[in-house]
C-alpha positions as CSV (number, residue, x, y, z in Angstrom):
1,X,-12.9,-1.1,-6.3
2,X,-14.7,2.6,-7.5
3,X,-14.3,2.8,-11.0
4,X,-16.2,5.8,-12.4
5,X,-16.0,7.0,-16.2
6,X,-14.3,9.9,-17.1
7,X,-15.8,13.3,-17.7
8,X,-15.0,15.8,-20.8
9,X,-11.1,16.9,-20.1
10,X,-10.8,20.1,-21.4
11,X,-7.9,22.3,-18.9
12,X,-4.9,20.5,-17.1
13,X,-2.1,21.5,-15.3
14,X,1.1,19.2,-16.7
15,X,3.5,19.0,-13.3
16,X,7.1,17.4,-13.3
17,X,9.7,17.2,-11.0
18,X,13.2,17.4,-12.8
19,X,15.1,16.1,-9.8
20,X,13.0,12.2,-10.5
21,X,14.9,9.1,-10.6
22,X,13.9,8.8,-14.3
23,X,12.9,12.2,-16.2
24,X,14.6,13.0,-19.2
25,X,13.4,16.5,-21.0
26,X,12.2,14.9,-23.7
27,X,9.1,13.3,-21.9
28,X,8.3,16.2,-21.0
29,X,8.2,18.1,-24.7
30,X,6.7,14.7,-25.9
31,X,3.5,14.9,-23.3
32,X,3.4,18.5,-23.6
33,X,3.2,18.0,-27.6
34,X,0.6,15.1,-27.5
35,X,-1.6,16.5,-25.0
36,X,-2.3,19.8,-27.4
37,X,-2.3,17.8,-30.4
38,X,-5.4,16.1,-28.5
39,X,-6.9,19.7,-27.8
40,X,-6.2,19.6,-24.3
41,X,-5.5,23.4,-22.7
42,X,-2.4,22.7,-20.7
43,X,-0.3,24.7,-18.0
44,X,2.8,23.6,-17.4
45,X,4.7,23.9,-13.6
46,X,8.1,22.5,-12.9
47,X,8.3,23.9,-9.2
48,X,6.0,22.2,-7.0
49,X,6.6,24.6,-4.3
50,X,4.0,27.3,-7.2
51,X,1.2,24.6,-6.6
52,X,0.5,26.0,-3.2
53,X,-0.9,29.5,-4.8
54,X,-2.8,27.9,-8.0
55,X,-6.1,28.1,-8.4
56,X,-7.5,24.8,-9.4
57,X,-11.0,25.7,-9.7
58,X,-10.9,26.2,-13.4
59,X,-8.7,22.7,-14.1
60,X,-10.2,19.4,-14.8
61,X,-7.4,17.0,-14.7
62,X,-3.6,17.4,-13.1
63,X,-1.2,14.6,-14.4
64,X,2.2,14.1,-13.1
65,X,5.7,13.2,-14.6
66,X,7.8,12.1,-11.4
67,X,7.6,8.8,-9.2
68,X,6.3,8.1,-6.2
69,X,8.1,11.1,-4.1
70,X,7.0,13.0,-6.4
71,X,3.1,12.4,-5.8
72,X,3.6,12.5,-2.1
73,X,4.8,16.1,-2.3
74,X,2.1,17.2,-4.8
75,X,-0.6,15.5,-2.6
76,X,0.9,17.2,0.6
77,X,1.1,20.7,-1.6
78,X,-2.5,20.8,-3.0
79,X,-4.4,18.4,-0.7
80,X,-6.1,15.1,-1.6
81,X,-9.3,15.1,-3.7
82,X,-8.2,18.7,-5.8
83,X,-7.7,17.3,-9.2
84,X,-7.9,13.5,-10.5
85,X,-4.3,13.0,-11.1
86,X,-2.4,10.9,-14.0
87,X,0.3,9.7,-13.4
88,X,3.2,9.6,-15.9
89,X,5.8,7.5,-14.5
90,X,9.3,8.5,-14.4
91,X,10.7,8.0,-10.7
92,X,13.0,6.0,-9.2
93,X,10.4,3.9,-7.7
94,X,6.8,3.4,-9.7
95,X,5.0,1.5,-7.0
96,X,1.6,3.3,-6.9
97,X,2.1,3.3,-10.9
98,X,2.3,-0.3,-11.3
99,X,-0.9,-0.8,-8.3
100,X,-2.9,1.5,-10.6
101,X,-2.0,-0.7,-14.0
102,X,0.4,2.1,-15.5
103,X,3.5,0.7,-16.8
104,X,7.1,2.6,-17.1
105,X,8.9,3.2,-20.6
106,X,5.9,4.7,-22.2
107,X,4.9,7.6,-21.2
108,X,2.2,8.9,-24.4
109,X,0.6,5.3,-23.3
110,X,0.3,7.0,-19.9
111,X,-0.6,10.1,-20.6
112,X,-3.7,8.7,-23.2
113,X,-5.3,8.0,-19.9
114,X,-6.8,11.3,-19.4
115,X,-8.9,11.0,-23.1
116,X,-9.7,7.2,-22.9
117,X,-9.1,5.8,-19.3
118,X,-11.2,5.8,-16.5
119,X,-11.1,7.4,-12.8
120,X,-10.3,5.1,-10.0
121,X,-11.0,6.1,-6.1
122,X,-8.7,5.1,-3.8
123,X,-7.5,5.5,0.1
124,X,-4.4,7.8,1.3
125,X,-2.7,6.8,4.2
126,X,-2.2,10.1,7.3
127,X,1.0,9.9,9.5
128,X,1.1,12.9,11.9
129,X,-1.1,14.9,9.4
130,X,1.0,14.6,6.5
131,X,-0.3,12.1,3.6
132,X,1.0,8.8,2.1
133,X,-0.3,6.6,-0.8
134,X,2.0,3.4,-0.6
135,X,3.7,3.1,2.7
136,X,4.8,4.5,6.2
137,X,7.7,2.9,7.6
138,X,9.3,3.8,11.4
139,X,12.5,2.4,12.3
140,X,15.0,0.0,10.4
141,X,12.8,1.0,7.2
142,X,13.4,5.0,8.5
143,X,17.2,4.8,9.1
144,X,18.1,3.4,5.4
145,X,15.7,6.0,4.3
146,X,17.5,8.8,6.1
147,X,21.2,7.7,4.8
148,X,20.0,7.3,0.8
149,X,21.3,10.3,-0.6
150,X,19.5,12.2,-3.9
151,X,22.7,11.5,-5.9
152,X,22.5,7.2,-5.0
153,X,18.7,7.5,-6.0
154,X,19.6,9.0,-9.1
155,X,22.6,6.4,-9.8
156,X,21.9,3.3,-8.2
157,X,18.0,3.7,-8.7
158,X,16.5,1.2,-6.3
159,X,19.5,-0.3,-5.9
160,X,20.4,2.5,-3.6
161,X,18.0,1.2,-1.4
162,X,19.1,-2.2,-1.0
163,X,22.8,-0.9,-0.3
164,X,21.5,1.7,1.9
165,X,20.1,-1.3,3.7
166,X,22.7,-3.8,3.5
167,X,25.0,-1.0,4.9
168,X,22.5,-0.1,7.9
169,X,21.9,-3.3,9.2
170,X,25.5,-3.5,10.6
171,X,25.3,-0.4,12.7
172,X,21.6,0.5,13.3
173,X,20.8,-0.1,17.0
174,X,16.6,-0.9,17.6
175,X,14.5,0.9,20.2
176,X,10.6,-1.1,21.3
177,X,7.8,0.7,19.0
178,X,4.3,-0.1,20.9
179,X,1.6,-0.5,18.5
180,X,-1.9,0.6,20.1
181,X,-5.5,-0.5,18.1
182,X,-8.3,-1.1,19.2
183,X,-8.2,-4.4,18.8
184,X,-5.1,-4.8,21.1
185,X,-1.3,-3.7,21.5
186,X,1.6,-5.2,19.5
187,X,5.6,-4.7,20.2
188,X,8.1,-4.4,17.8
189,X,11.2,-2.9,16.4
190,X,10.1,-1.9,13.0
191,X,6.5,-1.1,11.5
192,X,5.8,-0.7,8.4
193,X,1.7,1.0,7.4
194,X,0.6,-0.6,4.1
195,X,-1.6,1.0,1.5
196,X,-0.9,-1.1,-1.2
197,X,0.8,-4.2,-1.8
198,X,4.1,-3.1,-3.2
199,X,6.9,-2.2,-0.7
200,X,9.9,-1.8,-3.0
201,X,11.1,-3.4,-6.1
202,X,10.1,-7.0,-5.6
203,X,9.2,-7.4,-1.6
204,X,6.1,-7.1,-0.5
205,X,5.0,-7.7,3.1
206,X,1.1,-7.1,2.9
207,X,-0.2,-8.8,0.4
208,X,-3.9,-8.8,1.3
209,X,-3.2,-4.4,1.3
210,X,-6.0,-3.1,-1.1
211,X,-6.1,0.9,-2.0
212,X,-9.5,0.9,-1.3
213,X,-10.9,-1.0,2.2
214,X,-10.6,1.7,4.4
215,X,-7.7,0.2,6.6
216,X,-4.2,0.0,6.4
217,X,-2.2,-3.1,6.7
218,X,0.1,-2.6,9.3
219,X,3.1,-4.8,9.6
220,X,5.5,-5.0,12.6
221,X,8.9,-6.9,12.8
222,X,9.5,-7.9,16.1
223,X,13.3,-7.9,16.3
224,X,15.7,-6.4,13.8
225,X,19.3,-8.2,13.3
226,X,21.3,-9.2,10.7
227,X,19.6,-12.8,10.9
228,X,16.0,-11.5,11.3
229,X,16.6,-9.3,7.9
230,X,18.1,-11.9,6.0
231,X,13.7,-14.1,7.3
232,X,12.1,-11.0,6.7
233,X,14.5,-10.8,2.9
234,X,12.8,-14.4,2.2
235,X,9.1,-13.3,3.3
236,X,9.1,-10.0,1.3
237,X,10.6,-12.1,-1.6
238,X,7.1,-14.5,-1.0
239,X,9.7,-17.9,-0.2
240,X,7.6,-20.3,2.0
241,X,7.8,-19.9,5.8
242,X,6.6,-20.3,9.4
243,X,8.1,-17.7,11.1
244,X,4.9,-15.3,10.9
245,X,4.1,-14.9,14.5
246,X,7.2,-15.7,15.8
247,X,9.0,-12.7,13.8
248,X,6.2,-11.1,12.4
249,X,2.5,-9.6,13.4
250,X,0.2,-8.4,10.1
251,X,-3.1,-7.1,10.5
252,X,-5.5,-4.4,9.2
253,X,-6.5,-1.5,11.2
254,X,-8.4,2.0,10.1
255,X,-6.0,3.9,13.3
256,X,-3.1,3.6,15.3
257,X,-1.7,5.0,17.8
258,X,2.3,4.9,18.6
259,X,5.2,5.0,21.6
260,X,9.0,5.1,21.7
261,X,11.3,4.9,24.3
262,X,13.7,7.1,22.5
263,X,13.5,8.7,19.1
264,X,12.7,6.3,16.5
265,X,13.2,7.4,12.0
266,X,10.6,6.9,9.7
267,X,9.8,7.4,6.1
268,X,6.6,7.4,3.6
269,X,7.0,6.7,0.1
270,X,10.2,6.0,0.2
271,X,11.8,9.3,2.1
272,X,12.7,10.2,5.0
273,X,10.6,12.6,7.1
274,X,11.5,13.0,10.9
275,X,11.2,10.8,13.8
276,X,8.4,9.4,16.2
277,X,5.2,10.2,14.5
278,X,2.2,9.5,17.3
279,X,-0.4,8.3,14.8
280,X,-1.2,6.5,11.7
281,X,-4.7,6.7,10.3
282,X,-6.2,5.8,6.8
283,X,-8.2,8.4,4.9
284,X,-10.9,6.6,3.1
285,X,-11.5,7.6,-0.9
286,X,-9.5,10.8,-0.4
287,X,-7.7,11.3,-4.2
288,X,-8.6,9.9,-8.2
289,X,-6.1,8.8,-10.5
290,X,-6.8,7.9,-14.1
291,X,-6.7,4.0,-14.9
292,X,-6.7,1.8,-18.1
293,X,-10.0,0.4,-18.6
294,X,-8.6,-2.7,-20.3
């Protein structure tokens, strides 16, 4: 784990996404308010889209309301490694929040991090060019991603997820994924690329994942069915098993290269981006984010 202390904080740009599972105006006025009571010269931007023509030379710090589709769109805007970044959790899903240490419900707690926390260093994941911090999913895992509409995020929070899923399982019809490494060539139905441990809510498939190795653990279900879901439901859920193997391949790799016989969904940090991506590589110590030193 890189762990470095932080340097004087002086100028920050304060982004939020309003359309986040979780954001309520009033965070926002509340971290605007704190952050200048604390002396901190601070630029507000509520359209990521503006991000693309800032100039970030002059900016020491960039913290974030939003969750994690939120930092996966500011990451693709700016590029990795242009500001340490605090993140102020609001989003439907936290998941690269709760890896870093920063819980939900308080956000002044959050945002205290850029006087008295400390920077941590950690690995993006690259699918086809375009970043991820948590986790790249392609089939199964891309379908329920492509069907889980803004509204249902914003209702069902991630509850939307698991009745997007419950509700593809019945009609989603799996095409073979090959899985080349260098170490050898894997066939499934699904893969999911890990950077962290957290998947969603309470499943997690890699739990060895760490944000910092220089690999991603990459996870491939060999066969998707109603039956298979309900073994792969236990394993996320960390229930004793000995299916791995039979169902299931885990390993870490820094690369990986990918094949379809037809056109195969996939998502990264939780939405959906397109189909067939050809490969999957880890960025080693690409982007900072403030951490509690406690």
């Amino acid at each position: 784990m890189i762990i470095q202390p932080l340097p004087p904080i002086r100028r920050a740009i304060l982004a939020i996404n309003p359309l986040s599972g979780r954001f309520r105006p009033d965070i926002l006025l509340e971290v605007e308010r704190f952050f200048k009571d604390n002396g901190l010269e601070i630029k507000v931007v509520a359209n990521f889209s503006a991000l693309k023509d800032m100039d970030f030379s002059d900016q020491d710090a960039m913290a974030v309301i939003g969750g994690d589709g939120s930092l996966n769109l500011m990451i693709n805007i700016i590029g990795p490694g242009t500001a340490p970044i605090c993140i102020i959790p609001s989003g439907t899903g936290n998941a690269l929040a709760a890896e870093l240490g920063i819980k939900p419900g308080n956000p002044l707690r959050a945002a205290s991090l850029l006087f008295e926390g400390a920077l941590r260093t950690v690995d993006l994941g690259r699918l086809d060019g375009r970043y991820f911090l948590l986790v790249a999913g392609i089939g199964f895992d891309g379908a329920v991603a492509a069907r889980i509409t803004y509204t249902q995020k914003k209702r069902f929070k991630l509850g939307g997820y698991a009745l997007g899923a419950i509700s593809e399982i019945f009609r989603y019809i799996p095409s073979p994924i090959e899985v080349r490494t260098a170490h050898g060539i894997y066939s499934g139905e699904t893969v999911l690329f890990c950077n962290t441990k957290v998947y969603g809510g309470p499943l997690s498939f890699a739990k060895a994942a760490l944000l910092d190795d220089g690999k991603l653990d990459v996870v491939v279900f060999k066969k998707i069915s109603l039956l298979t879901g309900l073994l792969y439901l236990m394993m996320g859920l960390g229930f004793p098993h000995r299916w791995t193997g039979k169902y299931l391949e885990n390993f870490k790799s820094p690369q990986v290269e990918l094949r379809y016989q037809r056109p195969v969904p996939y998502q990264m940090d939780g939405d959906y981006y397109g189909v067939s991506p050809r490969w999957v590589e880890v960025v080693p110590r690409a982007q900072q984010f403030f951490v509690s030193v406690t």
